[in-house]
C-alpha positions as a printed Julia matrix, in Angstrom:
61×3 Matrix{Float64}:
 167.82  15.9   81.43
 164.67  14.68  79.81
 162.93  17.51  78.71
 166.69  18.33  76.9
 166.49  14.77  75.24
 162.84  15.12  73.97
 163.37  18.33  73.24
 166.33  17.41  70.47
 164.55  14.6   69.74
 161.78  16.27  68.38
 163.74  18.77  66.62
 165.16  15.55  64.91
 162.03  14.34  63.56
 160.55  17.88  62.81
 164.21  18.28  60.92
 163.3   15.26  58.93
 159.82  16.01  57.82
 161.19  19.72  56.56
 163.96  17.92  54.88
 161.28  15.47  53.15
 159.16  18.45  52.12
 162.08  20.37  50.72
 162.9   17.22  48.94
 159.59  17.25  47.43
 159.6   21.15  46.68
 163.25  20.71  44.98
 162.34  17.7   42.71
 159.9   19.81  40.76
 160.35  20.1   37.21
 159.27  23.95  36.7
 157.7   26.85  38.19
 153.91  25.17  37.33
 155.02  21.74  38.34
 156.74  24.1   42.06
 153.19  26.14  42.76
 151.19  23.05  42.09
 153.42  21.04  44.77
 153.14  24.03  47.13
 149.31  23.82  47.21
 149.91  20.25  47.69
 151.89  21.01  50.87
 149.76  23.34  52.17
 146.37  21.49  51.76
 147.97  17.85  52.78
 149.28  16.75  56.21
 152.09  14.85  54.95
 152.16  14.69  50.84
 156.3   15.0   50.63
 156.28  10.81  51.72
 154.14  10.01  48.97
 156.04  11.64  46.35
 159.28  12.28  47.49
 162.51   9.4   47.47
 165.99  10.1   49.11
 166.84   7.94  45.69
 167.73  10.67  42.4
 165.35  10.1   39.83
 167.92   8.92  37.52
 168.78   5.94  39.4
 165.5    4.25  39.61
 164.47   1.84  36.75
């Protein structure tokens, strides 16, 4: 019963920081801006929570 519950728990939170990174990824304004956030990805441990918001760009002020 608990390796079950930590087992989808994790898959939760490993869900989340794919879903972050994608966010980051998607939010790219072109192909330069998309390579230059993919070596971003692959040579930082977390770089989609400094960049990325669940908020669209055009409603922030």
């Amino acid at each position: 019963m608990f390796a079950e519950l930590t087992k989808r728990l994790g898959a939760l939170l490993v869900s989340t920081e794919d879903h972050e990174r994608e966010a980051f990824l998607a939010s790219s304004a072109d192909l330069a801006d998309l390579e230059h956030r993919m070596k971003i990805v692959e040579t930082h441990a977390n770089p989609a929570r400094w960049y990325a918001s669940s908020t669209p760009h055009e409603w922030r002020t």
